[in-house]
C-alpha positions in Angstrom: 43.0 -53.0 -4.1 40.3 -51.3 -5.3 41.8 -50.6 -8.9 42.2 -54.6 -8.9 38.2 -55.1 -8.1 37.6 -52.6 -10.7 39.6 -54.5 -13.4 38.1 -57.7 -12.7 34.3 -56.0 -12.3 35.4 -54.8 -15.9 36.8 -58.1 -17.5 33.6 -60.4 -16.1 30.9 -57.6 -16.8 28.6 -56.5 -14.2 26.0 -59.5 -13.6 29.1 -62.3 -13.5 31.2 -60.1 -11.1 28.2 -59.4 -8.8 27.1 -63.3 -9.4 30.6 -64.4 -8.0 30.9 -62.6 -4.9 27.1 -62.9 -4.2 26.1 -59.2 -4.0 22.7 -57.4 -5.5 22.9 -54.6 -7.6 23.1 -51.7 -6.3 19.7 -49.6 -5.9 21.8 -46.2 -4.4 25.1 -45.7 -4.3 27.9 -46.1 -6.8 31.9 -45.3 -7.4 33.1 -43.5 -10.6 35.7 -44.7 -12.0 37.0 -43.1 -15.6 33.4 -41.6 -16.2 31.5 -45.4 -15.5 29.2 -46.3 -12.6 30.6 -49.3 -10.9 28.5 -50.8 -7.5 30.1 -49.6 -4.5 29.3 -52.1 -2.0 30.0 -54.8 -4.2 33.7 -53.0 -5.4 34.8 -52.8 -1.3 33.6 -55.9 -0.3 35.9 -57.7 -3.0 39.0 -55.0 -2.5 38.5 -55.9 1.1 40.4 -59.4 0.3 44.0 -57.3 0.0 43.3 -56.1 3.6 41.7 -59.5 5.2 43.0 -62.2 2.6 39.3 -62.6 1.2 36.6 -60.7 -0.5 33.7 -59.8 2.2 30.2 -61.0 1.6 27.2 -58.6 1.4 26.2 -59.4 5.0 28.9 -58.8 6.6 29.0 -54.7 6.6 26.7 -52.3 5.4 27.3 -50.1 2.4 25.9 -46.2 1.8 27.8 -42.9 2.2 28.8 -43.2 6.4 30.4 -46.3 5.4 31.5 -47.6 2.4 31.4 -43.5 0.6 33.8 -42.3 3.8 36.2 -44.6 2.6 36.3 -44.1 -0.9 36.2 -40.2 -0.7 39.4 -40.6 1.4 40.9 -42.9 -1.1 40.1 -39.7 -3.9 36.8 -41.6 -5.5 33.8 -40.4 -6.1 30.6 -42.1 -4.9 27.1 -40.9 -6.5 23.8 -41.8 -5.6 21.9 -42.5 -8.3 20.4 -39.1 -8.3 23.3 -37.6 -8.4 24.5 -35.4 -11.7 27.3 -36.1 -13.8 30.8 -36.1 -11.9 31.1 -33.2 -14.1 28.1 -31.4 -12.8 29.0 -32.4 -9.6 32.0 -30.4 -9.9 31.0 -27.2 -11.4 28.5 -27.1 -8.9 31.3 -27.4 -6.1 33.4 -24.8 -7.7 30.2 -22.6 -7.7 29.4 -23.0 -4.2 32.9 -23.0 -2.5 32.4 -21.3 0.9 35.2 -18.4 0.6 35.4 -16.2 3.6 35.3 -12.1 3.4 37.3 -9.7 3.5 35.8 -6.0 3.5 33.1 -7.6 2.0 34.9 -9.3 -1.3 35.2 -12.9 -1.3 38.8 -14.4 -0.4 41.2 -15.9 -3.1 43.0 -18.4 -1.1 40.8 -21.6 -2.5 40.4 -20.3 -5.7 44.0 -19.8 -6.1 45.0 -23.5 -4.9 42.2 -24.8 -6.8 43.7 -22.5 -10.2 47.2 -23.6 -9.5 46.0 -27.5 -8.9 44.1 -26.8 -12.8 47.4 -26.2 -13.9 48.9 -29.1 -12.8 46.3 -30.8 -14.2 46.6 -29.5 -17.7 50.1 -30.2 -18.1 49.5 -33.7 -16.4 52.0 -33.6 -13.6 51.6 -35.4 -10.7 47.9 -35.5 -9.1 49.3 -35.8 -5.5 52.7 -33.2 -4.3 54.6 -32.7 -1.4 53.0 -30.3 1.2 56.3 -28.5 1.0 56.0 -27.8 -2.7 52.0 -27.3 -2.3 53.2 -24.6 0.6 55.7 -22.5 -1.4 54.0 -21.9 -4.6 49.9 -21.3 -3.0 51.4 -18.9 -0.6 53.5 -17.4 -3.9 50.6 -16.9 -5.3 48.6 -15.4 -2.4 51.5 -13.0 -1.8 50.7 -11.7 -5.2 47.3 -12.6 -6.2 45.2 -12.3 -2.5 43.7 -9.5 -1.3 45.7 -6.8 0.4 46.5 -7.9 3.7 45.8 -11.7 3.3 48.1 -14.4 5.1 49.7 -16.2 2.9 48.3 -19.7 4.7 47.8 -22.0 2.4 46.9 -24.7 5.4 43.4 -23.1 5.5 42.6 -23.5 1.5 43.6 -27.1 1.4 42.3 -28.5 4.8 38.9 -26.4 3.6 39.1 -28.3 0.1 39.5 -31.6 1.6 36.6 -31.2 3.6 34.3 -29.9 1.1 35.6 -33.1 -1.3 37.6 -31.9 -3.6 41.3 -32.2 -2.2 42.8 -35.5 -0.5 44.9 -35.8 2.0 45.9 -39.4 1.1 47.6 -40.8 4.1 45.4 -38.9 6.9 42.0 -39.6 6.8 40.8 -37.6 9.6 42.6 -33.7 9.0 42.0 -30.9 11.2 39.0 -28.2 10.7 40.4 -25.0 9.0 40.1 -22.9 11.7 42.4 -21.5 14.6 45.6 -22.0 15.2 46.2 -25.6 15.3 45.5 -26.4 11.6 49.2 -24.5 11.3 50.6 -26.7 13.9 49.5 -29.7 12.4 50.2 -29.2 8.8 53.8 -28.2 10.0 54.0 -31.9 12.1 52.7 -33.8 9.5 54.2 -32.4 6.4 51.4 -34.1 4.4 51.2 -35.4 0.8 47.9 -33.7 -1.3 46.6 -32.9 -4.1 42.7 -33.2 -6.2 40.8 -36.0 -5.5 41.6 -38.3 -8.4 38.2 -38.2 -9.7 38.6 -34.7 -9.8 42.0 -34.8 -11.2 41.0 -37.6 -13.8 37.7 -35.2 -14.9 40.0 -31.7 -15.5 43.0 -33.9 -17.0 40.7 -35.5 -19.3 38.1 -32.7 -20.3 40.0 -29.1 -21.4 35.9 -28.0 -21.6 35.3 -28.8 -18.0 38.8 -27.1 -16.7 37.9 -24.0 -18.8 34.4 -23.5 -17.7 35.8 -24.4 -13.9 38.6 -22.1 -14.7 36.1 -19.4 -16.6 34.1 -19.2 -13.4 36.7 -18.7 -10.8 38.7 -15.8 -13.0 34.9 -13.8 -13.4 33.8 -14.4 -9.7 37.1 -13.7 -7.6 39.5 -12.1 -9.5 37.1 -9.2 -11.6 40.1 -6.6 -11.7 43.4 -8.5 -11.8 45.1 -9.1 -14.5 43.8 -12.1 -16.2 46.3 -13.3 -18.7 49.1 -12.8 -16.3 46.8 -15.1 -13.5 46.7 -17.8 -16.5 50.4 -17.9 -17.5 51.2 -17.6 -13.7 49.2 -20.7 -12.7 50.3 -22.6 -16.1 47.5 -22.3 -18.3 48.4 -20.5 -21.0 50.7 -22.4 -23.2 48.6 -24.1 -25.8 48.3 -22.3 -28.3 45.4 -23.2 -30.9 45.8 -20.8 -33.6 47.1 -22.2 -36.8 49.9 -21.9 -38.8 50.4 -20.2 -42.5 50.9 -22.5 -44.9 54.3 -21.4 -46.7 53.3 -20.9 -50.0 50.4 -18.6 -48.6 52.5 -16.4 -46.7 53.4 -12.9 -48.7 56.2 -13.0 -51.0 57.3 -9.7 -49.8 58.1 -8.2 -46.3 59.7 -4.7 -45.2 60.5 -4.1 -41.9 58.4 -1.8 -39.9 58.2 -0.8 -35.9 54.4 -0.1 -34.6 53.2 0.8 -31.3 50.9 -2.0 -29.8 49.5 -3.6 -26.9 51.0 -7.1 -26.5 49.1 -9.8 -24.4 48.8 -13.2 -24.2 46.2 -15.8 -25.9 45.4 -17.7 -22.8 42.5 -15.7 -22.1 41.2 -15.4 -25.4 41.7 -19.4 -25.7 39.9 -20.0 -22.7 36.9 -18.4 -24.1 37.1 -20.1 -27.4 37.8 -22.9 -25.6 34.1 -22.5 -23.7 32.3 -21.8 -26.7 34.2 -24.7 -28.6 35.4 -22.3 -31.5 31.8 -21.5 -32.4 30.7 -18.0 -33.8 28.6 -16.7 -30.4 27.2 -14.1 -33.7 26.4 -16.7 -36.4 27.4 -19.8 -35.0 29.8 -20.7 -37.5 32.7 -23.0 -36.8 35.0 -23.2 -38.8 37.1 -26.1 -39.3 40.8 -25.5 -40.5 43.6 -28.4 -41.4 45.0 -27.8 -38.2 41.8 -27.5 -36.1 39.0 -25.2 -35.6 39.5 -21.4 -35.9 38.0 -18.5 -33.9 39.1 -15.3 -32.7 38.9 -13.7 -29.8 37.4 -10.2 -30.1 37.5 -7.2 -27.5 34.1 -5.7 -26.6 35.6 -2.4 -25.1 39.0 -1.6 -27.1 42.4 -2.4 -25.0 44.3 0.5 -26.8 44.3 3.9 -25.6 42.4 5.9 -25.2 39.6 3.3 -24.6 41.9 1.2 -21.7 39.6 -1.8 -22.2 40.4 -4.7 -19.5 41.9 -7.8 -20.6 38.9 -10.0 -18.5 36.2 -12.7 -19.6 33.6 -10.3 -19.6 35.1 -7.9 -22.1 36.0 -11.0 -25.2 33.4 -12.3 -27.4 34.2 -15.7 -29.7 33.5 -14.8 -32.7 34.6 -15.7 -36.7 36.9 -13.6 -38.8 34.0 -11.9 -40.3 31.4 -11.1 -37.6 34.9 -9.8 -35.7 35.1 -7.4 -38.2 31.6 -6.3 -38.5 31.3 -6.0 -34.5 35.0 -4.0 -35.0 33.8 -1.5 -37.3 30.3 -1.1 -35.8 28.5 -2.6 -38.0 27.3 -5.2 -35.4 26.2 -3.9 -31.9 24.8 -5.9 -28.8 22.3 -4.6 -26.8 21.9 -5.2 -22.7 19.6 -8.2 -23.7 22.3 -9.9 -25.6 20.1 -9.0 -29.2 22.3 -8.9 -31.9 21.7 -6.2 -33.7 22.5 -5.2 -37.9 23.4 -0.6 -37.5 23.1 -1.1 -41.1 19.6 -2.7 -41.8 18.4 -1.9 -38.0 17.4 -5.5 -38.2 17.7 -8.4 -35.3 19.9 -10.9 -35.9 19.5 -13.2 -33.2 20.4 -13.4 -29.6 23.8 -13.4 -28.5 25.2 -17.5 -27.9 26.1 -17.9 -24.6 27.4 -20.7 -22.7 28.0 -21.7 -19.3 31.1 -20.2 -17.5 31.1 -17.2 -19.7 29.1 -13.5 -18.7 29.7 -11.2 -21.3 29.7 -7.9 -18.8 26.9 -5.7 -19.7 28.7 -2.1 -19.1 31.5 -2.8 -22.3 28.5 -3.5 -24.4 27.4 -0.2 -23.6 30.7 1.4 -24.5 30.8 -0.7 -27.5 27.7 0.9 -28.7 28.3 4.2 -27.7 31.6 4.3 -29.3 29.9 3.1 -32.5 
């Protein structure tokens, strides 16, 4: 019904739609729909005629966030004032302040693990909304193996917390229970509900492969700072795109021999996640370089992975850089100091300040080993 009131608000244009139904245009609150503001008040009243057998005029309920916003953010919108930010800062700044309990101290992984494993649902485009009993097998898979030591593998408390906090749906129970106690368990078990992202939310990270990385970037550096990072990425299905391009034929070498050699092997997710953030651009010179098949970057190591330096595959250790400041920074040419100054060993000369974006904090301590080592 609303999708409907949406289409025609669309096909009339915003003064004829609000002309024929007899609303003003809105002075606070508005729905998103596919990145466009639409009037809120104005969008129920009419999508109130599949309920009631007409559209409701502006008199006869009040609009605002209680009202008209309660409804919509159970139906998965998103409703803005107009001070709001962007849906999309609205969501980084939702992943940034998610209210994880502690443990010993360390923040808990269950949310950003159902948020991580909903991201990769998203990126291969599956369905927005799942079974609870295919949402309660694989989070509490992933908690078994990803949480910290000791953790309950509940994933009733994650997704009931998520919902709250407006950025999960439970579609067909608009009233869940608080995550906390006993009786969440109870009624998650009862009800066997249906959930997933809210579909703004969905739409946003389906849509944007910037937003999901820097969502993405943010949960890896703040929760999970010693795991594994490229095994988290493949586990949770965002790994598989692989942006680096082929060799033509008649460029590849007219000779091979075979030869064994003794080397780390690892995947690309993390490294395309980071070029990802920086959108392929040099965070050295700023070059981008733009190949037949797309833009070209590589992922560089600040602290070695090979013995006997035992670098960590994690956000914090990668730099994007092009194919020739990666070898420069390699070979020690090109250090970094604390301050992110770029720095020539050759000319002692400044080169700039390190490019940073946000979602990515280059760790301090493998610059430091970086330029000791040089």
């Amino acid at each position: 019904m609303v999708l409907a009131a949406i289409e025609e608000y669309d096909q009339l244009g915003r003064d004829a739609f609000l002309d024929r139904y007899g609303y003003r245009e809105a002075r606070d609150y508005f729905i998103i729909h596919n990145g466009r503001r639409y009037d809120s008040k104005a969008i129920a009243g009419v999508a109130h005629r599949g309920v009631g057998g007409r559209p409701l005029r502006a008199a006869e309920f009040s609009g605002g966030s209680a009202t008209v916003g309660r409804v919509f953010g159970h139906l998965g919108f998103l409703v803005t004032s107009r001070r709001d930010a962007s849906p999309t800062g609205m969501f980084l700044d939702k992943i940034r302040n998610l209210d994880a309990a502690t443990s010993n101290g360390r923040p808990k992984r269950h949310q950003p693990l159902t948020l991580l494993w909903a991201l990769g649902r998203a990126a291969h485009r599956q369905e927005r909304i799942a079974p609870w009993s295919v949402t309660r097998a694989e989070i509490s898979a992933l908690i078994n193996e990803y949480g910290l030591e000791g953790d309950q593998p509940n994933p009733e408390y994650p997704v009931l917390k998520l919902t709250h906090f407006g950025l999960w749906t439970l579609p067909d129970h608009p009233e869940p229970p608080q995550p906390s106690g006993s009786p969440p368990l109870g009624w998650m078990s009862r009800n066997q509900p249906l959930s997933g992202l809210r579909e703004w939310v969905y739409d946003l990270v389906t849509q944007d492969e910037t937003v999901r990385s820097q969502a993405t970037a943010y949960l890896l550096s703040t929760y999970f700072p010693n795991v594994d990072q490229n095994a988290l990425l493949t586990r949770v299905g965002l790994d598989d795109a692989d942006d680096e391009p082929l060799t033509p034929p008649q460029n590849r070498p007219p000779e091979r021999r075979l030869a064994t050699v003794r080397r780390i092997i690892r995947d690309n997710a993390l490294s395309r996640l980071i070029k990802t953030l920086h959108d392929h651009t040099c965070q050295i010179c700023g070059i981008r370089l733009l190949l037949p098949h797309g833009p070209y970057a590589e992922g560089a190591h600040i602290r070695p992975l090979g013995s006997p330096h035992d670098g960590h595959d994690v956000a914090g250790n990668l730099l994007c850089l092009c194919p020739n400041d990666h070898v420069l920074f390699d070979q020690g040419a090109i250090v970094v100091r604390d301050d992110l100054t770029v720095v020539n060993r050759l000319t002692s000369e400044s080169m700039g300040t390190l490019r940073t974006v946000p979602g990515h904090d280059v760790d301090t301590h493998y610059l430091t080993y970086h330029r000791n080592l040089c």
